[in-house]
PDB file with one MODEL, atoms N, CA, C and O in Angstrom:
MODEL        1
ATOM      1  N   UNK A   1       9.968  31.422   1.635  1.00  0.00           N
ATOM      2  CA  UNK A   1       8.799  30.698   2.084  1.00  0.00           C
ATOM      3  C   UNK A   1       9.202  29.289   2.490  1.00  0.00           C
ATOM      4  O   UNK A   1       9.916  28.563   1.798  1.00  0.00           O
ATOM      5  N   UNK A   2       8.713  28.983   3.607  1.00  0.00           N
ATOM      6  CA  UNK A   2       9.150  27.592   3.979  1.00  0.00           C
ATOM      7  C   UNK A   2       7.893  26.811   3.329  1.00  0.00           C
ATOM      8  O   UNK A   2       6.821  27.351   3.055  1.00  0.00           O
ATOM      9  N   UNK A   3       8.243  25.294   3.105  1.00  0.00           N
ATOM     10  CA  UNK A   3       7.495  24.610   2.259  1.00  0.00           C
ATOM     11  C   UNK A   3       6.747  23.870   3.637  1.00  0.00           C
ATOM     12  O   UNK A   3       7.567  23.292   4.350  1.00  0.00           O
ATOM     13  N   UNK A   4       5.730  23.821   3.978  1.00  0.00           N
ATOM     14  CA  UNK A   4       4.807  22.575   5.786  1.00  0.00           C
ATOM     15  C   UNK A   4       3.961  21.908   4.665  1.00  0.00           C
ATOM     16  O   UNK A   4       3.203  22.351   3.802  1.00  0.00           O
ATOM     17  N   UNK A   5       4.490  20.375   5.102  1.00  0.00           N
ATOM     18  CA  UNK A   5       3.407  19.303   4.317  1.00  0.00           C
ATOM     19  C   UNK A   5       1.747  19.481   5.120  1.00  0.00           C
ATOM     20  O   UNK A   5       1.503  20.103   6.154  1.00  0.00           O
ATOM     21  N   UNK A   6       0.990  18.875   4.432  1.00  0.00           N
ATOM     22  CA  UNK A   6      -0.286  19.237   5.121  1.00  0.00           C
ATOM     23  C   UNK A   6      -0.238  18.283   6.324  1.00  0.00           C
ATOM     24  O   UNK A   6       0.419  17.243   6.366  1.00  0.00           O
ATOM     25  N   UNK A   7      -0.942  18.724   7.197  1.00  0.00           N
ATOM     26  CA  UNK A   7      -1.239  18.105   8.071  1.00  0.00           C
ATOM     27  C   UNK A   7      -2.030  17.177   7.794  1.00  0.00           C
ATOM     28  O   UNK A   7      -2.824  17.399   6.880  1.00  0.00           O
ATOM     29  N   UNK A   8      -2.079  15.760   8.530  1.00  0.00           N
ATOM     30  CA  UNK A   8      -2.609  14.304   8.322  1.00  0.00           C
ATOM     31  C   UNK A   8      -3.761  14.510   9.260  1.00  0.00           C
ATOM     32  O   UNK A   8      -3.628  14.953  10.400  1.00  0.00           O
ATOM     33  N   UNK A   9      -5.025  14.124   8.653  1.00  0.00           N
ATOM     34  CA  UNK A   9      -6.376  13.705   9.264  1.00  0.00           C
ATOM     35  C   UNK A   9      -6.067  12.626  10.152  1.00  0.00           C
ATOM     36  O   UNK A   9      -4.901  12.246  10.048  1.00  0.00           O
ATOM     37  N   UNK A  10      -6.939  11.867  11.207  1.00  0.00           N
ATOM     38  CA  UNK A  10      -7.163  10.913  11.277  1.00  0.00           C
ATOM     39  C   UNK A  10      -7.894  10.452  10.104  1.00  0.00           C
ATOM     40  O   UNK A  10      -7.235   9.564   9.563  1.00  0.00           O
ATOM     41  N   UNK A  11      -9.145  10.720   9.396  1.00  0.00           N
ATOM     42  CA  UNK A  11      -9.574   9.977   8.436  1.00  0.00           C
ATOM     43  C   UNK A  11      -8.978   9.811   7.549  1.00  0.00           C
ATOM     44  O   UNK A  11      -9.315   8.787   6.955  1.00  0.00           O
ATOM     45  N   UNK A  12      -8.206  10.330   7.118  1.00  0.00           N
ATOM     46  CA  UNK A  12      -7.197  10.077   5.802  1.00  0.00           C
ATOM     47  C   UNK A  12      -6.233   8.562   5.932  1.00  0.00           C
ATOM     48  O   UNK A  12      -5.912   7.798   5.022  1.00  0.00           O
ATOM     49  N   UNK A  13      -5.879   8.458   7.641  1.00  0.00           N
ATOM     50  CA  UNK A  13      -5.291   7.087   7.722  1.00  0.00           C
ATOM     51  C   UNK A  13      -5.936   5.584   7.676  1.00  0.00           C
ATOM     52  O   UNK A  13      -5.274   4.563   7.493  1.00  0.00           O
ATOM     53  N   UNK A  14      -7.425   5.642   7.887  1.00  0.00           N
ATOM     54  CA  UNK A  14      -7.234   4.199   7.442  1.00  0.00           C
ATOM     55  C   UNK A  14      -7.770   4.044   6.100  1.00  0.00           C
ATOM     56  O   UNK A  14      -8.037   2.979   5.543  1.00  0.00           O
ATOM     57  N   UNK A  15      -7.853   4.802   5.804  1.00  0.00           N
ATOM     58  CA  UNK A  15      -8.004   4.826   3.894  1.00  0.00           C
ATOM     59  C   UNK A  15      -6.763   4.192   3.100  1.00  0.00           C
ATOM     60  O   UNK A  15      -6.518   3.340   2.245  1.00  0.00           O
ATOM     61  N   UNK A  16      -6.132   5.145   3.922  1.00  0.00           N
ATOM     62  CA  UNK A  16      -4.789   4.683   3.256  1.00  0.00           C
ATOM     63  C   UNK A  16      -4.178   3.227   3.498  1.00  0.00           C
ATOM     64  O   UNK A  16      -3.542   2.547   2.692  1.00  0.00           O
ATOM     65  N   UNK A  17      -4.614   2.849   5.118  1.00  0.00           N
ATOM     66  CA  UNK A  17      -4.279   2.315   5.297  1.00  0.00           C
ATOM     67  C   UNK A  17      -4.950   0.768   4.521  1.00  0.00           C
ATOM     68  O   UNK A  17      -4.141   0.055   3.928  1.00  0.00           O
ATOM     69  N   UNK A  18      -6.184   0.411   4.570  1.00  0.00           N
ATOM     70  CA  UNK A  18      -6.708  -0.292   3.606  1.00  0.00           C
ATOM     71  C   UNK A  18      -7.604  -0.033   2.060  1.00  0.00           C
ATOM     72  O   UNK A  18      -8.739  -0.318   1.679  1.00  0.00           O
ATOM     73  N   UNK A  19      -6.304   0.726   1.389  1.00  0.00           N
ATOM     74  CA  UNK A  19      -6.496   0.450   0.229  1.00  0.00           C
ATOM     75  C   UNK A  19      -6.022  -0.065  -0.924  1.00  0.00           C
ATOM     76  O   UNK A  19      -6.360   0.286  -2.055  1.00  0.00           O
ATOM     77  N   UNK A  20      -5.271  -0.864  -0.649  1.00  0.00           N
ATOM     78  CA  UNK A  20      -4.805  -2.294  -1.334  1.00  0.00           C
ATOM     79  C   UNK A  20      -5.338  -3.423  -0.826  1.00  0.00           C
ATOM     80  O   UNK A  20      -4.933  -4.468  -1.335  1.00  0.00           O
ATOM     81  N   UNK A  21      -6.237  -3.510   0.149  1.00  0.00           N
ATOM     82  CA  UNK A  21      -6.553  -3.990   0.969  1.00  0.00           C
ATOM     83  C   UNK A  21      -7.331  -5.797  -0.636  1.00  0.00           C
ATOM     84  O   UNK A  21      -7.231  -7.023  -0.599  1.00  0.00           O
ATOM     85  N   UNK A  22      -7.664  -5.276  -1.173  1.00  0.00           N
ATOM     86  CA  UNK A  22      -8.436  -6.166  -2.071  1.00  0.00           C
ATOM     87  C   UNK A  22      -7.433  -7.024  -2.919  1.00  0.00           C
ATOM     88  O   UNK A  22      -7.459  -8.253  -2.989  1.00  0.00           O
ATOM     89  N   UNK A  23      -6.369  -6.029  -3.677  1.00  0.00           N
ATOM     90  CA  UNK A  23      -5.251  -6.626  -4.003  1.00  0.00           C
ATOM     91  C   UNK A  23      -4.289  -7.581  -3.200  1.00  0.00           C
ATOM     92  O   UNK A  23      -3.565  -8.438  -3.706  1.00  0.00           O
ATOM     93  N   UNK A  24      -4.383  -7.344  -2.127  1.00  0.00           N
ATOM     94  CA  UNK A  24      -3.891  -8.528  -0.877  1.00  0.00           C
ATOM     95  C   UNK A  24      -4.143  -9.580  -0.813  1.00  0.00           C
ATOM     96  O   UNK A  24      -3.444 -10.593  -0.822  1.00  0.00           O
ATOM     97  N   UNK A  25      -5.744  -9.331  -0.704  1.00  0.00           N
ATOM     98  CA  UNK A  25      -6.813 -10.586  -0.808  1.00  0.00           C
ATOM     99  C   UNK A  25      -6.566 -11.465  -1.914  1.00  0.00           C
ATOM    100  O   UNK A  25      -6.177 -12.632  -1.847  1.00  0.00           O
ATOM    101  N   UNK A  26      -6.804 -10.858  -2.837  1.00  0.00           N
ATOM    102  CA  UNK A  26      -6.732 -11.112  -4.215  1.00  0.00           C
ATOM    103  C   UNK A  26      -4.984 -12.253  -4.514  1.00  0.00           C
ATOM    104  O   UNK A  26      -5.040 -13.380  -5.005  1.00  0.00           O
ATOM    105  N   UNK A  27      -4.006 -11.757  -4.194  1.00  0.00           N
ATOM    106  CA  UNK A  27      -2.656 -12.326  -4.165  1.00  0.00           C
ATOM    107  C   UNK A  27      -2.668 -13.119  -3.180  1.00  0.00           C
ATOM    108  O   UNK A  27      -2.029 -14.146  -3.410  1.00  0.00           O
ATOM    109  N   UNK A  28      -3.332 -13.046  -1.747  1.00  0.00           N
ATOM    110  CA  UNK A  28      -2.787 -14.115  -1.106  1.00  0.00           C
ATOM    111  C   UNK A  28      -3.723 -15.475  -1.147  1.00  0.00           C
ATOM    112  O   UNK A  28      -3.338 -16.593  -0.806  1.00  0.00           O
ATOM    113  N   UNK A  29      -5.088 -15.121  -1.658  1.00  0.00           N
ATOM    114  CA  UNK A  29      -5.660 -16.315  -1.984  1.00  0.00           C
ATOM    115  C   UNK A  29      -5.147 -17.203  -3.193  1.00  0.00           C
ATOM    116  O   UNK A  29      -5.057 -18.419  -3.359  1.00  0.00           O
ATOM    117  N   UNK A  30      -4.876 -16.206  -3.892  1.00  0.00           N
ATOM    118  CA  UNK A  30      -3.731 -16.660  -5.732  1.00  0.00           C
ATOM    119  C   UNK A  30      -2.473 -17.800  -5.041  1.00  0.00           C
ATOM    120  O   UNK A  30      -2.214 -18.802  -5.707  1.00  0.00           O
ATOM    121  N   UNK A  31      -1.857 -17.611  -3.911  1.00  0.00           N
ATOM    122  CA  UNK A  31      -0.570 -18.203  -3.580  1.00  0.00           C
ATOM    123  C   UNK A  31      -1.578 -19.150  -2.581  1.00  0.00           C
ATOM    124  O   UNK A  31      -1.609 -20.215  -3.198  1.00  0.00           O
ATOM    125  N   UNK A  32      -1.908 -19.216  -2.103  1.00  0.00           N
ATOM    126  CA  UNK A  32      -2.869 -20.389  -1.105  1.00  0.00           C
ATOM    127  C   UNK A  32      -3.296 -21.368  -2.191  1.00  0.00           C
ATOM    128  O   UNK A  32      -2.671 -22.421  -2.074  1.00  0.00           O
ATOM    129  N   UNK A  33      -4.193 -21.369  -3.254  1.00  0.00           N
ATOM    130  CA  UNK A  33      -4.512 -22.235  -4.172  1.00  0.00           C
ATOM    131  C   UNK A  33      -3.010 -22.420  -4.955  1.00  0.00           C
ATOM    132  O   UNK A  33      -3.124 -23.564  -5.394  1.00  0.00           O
ATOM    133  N   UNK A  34      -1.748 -21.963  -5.351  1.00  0.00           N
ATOM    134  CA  UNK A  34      -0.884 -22.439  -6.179  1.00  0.00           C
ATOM    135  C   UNK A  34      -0.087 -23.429  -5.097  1.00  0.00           C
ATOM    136  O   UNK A  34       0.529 -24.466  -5.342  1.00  0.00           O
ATOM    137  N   UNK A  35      -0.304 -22.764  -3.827  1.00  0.00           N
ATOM    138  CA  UNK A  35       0.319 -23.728  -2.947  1.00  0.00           C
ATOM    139  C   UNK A  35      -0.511 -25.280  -2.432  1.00  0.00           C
ATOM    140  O   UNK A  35       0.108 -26.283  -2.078  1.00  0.00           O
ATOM    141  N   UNK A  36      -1.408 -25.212  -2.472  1.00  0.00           N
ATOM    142  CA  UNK A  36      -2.456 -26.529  -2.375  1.00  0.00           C
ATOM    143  C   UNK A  36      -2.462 -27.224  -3.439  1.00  0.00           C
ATOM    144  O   UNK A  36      -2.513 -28.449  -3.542  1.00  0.00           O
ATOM    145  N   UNK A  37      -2.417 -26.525  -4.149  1.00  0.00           N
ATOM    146  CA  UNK A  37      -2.365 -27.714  -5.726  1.00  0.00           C
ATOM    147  C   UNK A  37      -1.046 -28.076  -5.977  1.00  0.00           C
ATOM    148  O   UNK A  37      -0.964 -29.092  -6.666  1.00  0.00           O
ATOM    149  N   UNK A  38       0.259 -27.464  -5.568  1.00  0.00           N
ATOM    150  CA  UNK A  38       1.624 -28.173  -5.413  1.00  0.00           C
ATOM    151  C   UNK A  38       1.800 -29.246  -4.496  1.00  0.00           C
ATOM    152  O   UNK A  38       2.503 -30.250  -4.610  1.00  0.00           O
ATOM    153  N   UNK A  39       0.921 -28.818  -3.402  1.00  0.00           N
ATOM    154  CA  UNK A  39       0.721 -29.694  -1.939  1.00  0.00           C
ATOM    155  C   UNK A  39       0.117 -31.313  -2.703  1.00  0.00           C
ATOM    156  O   UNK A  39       0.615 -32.438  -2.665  1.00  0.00           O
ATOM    157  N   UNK A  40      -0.913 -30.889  -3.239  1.00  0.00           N
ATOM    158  CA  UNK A  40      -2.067 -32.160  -3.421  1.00  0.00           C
ATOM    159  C   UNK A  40      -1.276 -32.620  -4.139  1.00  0.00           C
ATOM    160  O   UNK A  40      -0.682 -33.477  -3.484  1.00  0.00           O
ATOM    161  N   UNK A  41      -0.639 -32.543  -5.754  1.00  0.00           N
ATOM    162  CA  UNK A  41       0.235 -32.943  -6.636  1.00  0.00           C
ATOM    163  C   UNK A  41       1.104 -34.130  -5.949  1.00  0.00           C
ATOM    164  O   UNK A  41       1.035 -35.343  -6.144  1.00  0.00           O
ATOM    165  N   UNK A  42       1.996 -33.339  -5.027  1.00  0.00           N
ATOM    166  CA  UNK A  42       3.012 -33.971  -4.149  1.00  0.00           C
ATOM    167  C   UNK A  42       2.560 -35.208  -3.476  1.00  0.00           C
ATOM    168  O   UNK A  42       3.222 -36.245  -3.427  1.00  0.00           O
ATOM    169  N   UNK A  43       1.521 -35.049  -3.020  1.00  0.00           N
ATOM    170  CA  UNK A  43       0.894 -36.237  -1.390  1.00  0.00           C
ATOM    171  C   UNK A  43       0.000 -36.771  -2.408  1.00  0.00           C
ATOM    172  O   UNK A  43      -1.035 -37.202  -1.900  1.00  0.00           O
ATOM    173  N   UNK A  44       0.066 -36.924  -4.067  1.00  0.00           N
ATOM    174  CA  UNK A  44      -0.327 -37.571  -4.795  1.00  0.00           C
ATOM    175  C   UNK A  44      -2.214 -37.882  -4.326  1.00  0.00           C
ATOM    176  O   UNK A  44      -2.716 -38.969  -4.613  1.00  0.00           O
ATOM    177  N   UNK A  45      -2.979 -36.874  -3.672  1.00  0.00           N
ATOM    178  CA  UNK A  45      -4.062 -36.908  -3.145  1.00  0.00           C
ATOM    179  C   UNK A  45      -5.008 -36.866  -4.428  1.00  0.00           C
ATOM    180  O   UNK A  45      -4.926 -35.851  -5.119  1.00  0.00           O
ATOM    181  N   UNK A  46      -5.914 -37.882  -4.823  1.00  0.00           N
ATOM    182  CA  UNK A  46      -7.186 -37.959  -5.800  1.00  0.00           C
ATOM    183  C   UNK A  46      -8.343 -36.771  -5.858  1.00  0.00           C
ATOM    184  O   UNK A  46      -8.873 -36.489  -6.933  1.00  0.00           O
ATOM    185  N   UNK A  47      -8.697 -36.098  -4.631  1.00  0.00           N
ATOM    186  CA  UNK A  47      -9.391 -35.559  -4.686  1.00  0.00           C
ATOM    187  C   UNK A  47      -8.811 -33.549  -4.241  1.00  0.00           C
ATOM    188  O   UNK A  47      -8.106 -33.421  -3.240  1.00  0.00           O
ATOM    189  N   UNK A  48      -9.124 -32.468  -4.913  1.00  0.00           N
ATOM    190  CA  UNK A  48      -8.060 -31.655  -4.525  1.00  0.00           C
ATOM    191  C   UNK A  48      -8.483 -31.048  -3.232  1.00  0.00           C
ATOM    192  O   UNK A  48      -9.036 -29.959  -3.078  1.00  0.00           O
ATOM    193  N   UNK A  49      -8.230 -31.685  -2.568  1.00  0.00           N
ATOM    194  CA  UNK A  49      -8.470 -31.253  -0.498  1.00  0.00           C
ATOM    195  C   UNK A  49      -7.687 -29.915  -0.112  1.00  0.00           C
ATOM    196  O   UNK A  49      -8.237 -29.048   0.568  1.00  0.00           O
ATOM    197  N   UNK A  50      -6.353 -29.786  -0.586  1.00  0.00           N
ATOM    198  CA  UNK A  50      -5.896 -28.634  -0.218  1.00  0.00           C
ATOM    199  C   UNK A  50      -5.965 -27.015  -0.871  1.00  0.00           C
ATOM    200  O   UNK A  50      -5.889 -25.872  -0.420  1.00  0.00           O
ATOM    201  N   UNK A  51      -6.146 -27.638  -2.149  1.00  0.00           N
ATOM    202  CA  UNK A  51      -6.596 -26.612  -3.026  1.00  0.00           C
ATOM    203  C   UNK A  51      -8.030 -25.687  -2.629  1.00  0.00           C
ATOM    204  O   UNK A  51      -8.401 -24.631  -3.140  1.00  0.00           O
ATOM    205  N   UNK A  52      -8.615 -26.415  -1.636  1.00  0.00           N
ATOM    206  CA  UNK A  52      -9.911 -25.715  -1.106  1.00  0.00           C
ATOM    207  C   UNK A  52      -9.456 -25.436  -0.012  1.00  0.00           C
ATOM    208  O   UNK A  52      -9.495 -24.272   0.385  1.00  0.00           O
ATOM    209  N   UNK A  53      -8.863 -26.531   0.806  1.00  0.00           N
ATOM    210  CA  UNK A  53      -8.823 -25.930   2.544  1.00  0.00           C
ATOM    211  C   UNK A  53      -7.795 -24.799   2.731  1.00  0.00           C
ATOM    212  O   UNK A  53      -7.867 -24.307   3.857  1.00  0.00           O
ATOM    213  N   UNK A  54      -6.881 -24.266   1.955  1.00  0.00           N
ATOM    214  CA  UNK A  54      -5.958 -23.862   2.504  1.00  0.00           C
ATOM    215  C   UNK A  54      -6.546 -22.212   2.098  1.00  0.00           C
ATOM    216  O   UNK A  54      -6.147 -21.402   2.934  1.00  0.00           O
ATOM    217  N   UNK A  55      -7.188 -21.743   1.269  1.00  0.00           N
ATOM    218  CA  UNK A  55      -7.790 -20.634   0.591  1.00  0.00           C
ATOM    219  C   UNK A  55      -8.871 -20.436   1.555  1.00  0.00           C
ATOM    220  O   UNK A  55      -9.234 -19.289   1.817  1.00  0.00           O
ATOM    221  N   UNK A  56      -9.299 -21.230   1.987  1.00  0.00           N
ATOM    222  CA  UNK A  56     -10.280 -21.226   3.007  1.00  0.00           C
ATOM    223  C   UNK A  56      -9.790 -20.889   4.057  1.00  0.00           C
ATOM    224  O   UNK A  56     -10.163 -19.763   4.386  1.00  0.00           O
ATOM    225  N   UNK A  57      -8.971 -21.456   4.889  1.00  0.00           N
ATOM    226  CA  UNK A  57      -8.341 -20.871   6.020  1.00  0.00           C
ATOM    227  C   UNK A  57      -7.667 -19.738   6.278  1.00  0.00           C
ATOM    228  O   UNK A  57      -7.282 -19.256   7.342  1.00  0.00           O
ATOM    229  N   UNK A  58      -7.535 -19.215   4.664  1.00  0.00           N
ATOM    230  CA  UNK A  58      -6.599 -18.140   4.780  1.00  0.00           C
ATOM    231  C   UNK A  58      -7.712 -16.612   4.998  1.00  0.00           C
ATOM    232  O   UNK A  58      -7.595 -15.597   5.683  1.00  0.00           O
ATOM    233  N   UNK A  59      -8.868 -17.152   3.945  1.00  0.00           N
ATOM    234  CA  UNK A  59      -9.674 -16.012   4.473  1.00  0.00           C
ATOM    235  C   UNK A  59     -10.487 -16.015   5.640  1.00  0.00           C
ATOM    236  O   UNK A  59     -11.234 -15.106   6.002  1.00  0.00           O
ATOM    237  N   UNK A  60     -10.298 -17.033   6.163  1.00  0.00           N
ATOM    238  CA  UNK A  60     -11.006 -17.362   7.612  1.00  0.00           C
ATOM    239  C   UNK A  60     -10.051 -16.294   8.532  1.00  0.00           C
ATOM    240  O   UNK A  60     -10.477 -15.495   9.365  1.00  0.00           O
ATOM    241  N   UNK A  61      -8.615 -16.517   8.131  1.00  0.00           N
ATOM    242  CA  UNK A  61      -7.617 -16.268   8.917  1.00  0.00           C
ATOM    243  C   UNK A  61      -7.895 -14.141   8.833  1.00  0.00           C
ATOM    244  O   UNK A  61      -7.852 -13.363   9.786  1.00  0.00           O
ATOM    245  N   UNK A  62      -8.187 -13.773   7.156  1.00  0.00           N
ATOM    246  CA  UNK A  62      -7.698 -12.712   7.306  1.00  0.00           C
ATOM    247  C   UNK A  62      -9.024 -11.976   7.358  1.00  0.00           C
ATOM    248  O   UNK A  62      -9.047 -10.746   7.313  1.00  0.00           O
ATOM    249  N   UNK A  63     -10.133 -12.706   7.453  1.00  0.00           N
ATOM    250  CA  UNK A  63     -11.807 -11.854   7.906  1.00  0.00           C
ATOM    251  C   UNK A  63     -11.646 -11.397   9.560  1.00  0.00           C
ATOM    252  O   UNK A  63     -11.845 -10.316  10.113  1.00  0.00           O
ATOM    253  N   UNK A  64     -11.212 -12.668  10.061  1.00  0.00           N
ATOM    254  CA  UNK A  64     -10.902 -12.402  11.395  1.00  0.00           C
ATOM    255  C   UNK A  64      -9.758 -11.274  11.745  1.00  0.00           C
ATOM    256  O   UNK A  64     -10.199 -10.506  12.599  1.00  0.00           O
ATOM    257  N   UNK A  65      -8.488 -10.964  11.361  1.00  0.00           N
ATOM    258  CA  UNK A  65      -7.876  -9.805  11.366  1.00  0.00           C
ATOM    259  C   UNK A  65      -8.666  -8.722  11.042  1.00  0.00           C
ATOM    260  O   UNK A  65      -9.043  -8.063  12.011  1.00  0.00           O
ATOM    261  N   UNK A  66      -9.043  -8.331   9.887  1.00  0.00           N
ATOM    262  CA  UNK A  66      -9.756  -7.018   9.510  1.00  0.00           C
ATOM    263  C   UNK A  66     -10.776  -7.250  10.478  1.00  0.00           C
ATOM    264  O   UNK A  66     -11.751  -7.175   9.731  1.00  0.00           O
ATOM    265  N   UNK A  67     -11.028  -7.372  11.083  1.00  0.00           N
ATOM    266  CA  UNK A  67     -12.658  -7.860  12.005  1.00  0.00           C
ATOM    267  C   UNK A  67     -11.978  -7.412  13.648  1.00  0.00           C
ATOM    268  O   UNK A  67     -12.702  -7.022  14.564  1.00  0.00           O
ATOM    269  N   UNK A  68     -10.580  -7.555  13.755  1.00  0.00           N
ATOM    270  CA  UNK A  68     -10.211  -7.448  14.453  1.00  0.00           C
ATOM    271  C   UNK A  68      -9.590  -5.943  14.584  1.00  0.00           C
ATOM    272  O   UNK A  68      -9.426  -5.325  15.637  1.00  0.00           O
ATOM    273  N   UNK A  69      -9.281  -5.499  13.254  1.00  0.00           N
ATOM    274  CA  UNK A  69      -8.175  -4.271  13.334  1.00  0.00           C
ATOM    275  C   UNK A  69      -9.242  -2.977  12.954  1.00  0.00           C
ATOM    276  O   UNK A  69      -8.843  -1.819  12.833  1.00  0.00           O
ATOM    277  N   UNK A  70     -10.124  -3.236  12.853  1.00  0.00           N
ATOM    278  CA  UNK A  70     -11.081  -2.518  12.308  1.00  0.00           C
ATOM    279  C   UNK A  70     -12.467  -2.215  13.210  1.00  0.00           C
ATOM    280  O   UNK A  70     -13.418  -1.630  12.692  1.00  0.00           O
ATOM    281  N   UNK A  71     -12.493  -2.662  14.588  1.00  0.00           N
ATOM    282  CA  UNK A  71     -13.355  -3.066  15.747  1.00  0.00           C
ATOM    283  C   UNK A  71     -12.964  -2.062  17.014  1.00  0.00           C
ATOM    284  O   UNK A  71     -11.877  -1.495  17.120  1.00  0.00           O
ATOM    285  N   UNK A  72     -13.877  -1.975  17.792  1.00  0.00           N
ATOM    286  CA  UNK A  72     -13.935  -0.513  18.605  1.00  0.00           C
ATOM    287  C   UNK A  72     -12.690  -0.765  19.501  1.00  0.00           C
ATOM    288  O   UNK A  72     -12.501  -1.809  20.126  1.00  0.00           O
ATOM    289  N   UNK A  73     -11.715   0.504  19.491  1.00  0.00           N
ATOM    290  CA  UNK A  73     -10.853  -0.017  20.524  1.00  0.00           C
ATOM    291  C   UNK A  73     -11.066   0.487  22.015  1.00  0.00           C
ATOM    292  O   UNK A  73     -11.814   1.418  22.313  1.00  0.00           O
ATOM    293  N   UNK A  74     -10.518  -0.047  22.662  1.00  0.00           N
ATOM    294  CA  UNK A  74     -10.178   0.564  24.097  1.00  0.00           C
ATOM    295  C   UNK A  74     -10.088   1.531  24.045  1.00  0.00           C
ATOM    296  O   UNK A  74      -9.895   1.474  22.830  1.00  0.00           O
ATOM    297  N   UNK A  75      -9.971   3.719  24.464  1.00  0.00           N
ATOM    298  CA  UNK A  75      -9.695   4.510  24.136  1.00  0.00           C
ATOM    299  C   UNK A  75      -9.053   4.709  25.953  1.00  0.00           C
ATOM    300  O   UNK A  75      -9.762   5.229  26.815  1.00  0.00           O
ATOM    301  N   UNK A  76      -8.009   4.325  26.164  1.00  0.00           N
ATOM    302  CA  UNK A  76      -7.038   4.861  27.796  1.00  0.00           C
ATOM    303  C   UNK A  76      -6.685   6.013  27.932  1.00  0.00           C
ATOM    304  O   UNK A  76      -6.132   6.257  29.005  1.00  0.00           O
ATOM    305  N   UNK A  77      -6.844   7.136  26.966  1.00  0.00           N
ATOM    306  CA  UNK A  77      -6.623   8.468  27.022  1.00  0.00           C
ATOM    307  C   UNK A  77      -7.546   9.598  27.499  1.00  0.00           C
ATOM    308  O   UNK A  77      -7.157  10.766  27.474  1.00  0.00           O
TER     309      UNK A  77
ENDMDL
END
């Protein structure tokens, strides 16, 4: 008997494809705030400016990707 993996859905791929999708989020906002508060520390800043803007931009940055990768495509076929 030969062993045939199953055949792949399309729906099965973007499942897969975003489902860490939260854990991402989750880690790259974690390194955006450890990196702003090293930032602010450094540039000896009073008030913590980067510790907000940079967590901010990042999910600005990655709403707009998923918004983007996840949006009707062209279909040329």
């Amino acid at each position: 008997m030969n062993y045939r993996p199953p055949k792949q859905t399309k729906n099965s791929s973007p499942l897969l494809r975003y489902a860490g999708l939260g854990a991402q989020i989750f880690a790259t906002l974690g390194i955006a705030v450890f990196i702003g508060f090293k930032v602010d520390s450094w540039l000896r800043i009073s008030i913590p400016l980067l510790v907000w803007l940079l967590p901010l931009l990042v999910l600005v940055v990655m709403i707009y990707q998923l918004i983007k990768d996840t949006g009707k495509k062209k279909s040329n076929q």
